[in-house]
C-alpha positions in Angstrom: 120.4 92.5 80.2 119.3 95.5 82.4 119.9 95.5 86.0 117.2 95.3 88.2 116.3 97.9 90.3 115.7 96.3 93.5 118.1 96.1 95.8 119.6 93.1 97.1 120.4 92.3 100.6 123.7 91.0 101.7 124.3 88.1 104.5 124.6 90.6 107.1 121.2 92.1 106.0 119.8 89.0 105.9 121.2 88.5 109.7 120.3 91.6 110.8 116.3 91.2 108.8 116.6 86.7 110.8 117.5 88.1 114.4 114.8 91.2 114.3 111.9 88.7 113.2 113.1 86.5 116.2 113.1 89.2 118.9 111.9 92.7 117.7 113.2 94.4 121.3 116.7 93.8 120.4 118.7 97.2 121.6 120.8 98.0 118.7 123.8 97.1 120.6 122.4 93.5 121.1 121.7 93.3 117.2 125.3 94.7 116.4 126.5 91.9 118.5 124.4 89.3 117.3 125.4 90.0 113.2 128.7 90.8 114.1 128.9 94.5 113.1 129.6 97.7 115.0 126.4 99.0 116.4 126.8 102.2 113.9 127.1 100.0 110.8 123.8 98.2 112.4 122.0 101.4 112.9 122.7 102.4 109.5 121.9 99.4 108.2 118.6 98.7 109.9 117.5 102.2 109.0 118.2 101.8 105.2 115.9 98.1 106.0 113.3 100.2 106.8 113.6 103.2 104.7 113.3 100.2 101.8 110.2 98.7 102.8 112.0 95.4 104.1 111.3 96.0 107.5 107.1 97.3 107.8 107.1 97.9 111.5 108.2 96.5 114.7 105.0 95.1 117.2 104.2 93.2 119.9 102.1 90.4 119.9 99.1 90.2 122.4 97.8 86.8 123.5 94.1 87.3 122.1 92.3 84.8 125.2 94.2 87.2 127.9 92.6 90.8 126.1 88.9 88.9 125.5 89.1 88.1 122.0 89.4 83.9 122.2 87.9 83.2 119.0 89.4 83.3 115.8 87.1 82.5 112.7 87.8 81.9 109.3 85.5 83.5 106.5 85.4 83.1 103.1 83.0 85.8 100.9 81.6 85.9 97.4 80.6 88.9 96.0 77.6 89.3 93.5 80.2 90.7 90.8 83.6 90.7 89.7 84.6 94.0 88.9 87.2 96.1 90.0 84.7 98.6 92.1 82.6 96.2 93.6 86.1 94.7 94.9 87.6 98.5 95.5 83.9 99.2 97.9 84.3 95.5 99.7 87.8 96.0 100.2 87.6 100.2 101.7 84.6 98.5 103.9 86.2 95.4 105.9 89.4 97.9 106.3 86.8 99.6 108.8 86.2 96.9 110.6 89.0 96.4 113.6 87.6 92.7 113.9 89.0 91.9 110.6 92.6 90.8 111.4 93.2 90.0 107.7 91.8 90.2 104.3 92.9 88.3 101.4 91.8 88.3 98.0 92.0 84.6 96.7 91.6 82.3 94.2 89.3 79.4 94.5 85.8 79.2 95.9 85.8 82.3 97.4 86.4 86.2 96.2 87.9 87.0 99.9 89.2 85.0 102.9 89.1 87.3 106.4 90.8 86.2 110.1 88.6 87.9 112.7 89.0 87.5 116.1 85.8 88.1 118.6 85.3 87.5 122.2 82.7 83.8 121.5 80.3 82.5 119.0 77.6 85.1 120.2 80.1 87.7 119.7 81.0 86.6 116.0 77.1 86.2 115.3 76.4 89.8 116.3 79.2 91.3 114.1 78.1 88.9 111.0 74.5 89.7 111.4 75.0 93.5 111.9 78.2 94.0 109.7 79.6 91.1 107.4 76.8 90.7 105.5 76.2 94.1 105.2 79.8 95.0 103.3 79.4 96.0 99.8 78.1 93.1 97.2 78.6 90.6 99.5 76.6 87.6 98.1 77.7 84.5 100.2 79.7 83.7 103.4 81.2 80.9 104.6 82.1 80.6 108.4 85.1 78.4 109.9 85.5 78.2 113.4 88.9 77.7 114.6 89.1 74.6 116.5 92.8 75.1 117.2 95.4 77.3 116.4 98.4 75.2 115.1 100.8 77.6 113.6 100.0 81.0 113.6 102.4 84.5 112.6 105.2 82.2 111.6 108.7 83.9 110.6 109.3 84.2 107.1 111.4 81.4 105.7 114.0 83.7 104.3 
């Protein structure tokens, strides 16, 4: 059998990946201490997490209501066709828009699902009727306004 050519992570990489998608601003002297390690062995080790692609990027996270952006909507789209350039030119278009929090392609009733966060309704119905419906083979839309945000940005369950 041939060896894969992933690498795998150890506990200590695994502690080090758990306490940094707790609390991002740990120093790495606080993360040394927390996974039990000598803060160069950390550095070293966190560096090699991100040279992998384990660790993507280190953030904040802004309360959307206290920087104007209260709503978050739901949207599912249907393209007119399903080919692999109608879904490359949909795709390169909502990557333009910064309302567009995510884009999914799924399975199911719709091609895509976005997030999008806005200021209100009148905000969201400016944006769809100038922009949404204007992306590349968009056919259909499908709007869900978020009622209440139960679980959002959850850690990975890892």
């Amino acid at each position: 059998m041939e060896e894969s050519s992933t690498p795998t992570l150890d506990r200590i990489d695994v502690k080090i990946l758990r306490a940094l998608q707790a609390e991002g601003r740990l120093t790495n002297a606080e993360l040394a201490a927390r996974v039990n390690v000598s803060a160069a062995t950390c550095h070293r080790r966190t560096q090699r997490l991100f040279e992998e692609g384990y660790i993507t990027g280190v953030r904040a996270e802004i309360a959307p209501a206290a920087v104007g952006l209260g709503a978050l909507v739901m949207v599912g789209v249907v393209l007119d066709r399903s080919t692999p350039e109608s879904f490359a030119a949909f795709e390169e278009a909502a990557l333009q828009l910064k309302e567009v929090l995510d884009c999914n392609l799924v399975a199911g009733d719709f091609d895509y699902l976005l997030k999008i966060r806005v200021r209100d309704m009148a905000d969201f119905n400016k944006l769809h009727g100038q922009k949404l419906i204007a992306l590349p083979g968009v056919r259909q839309t499908r709007t869900f306004f978020v009622m209440k945000e139960v679980k959002e940005n959850a850690r990975l369950p890892f």
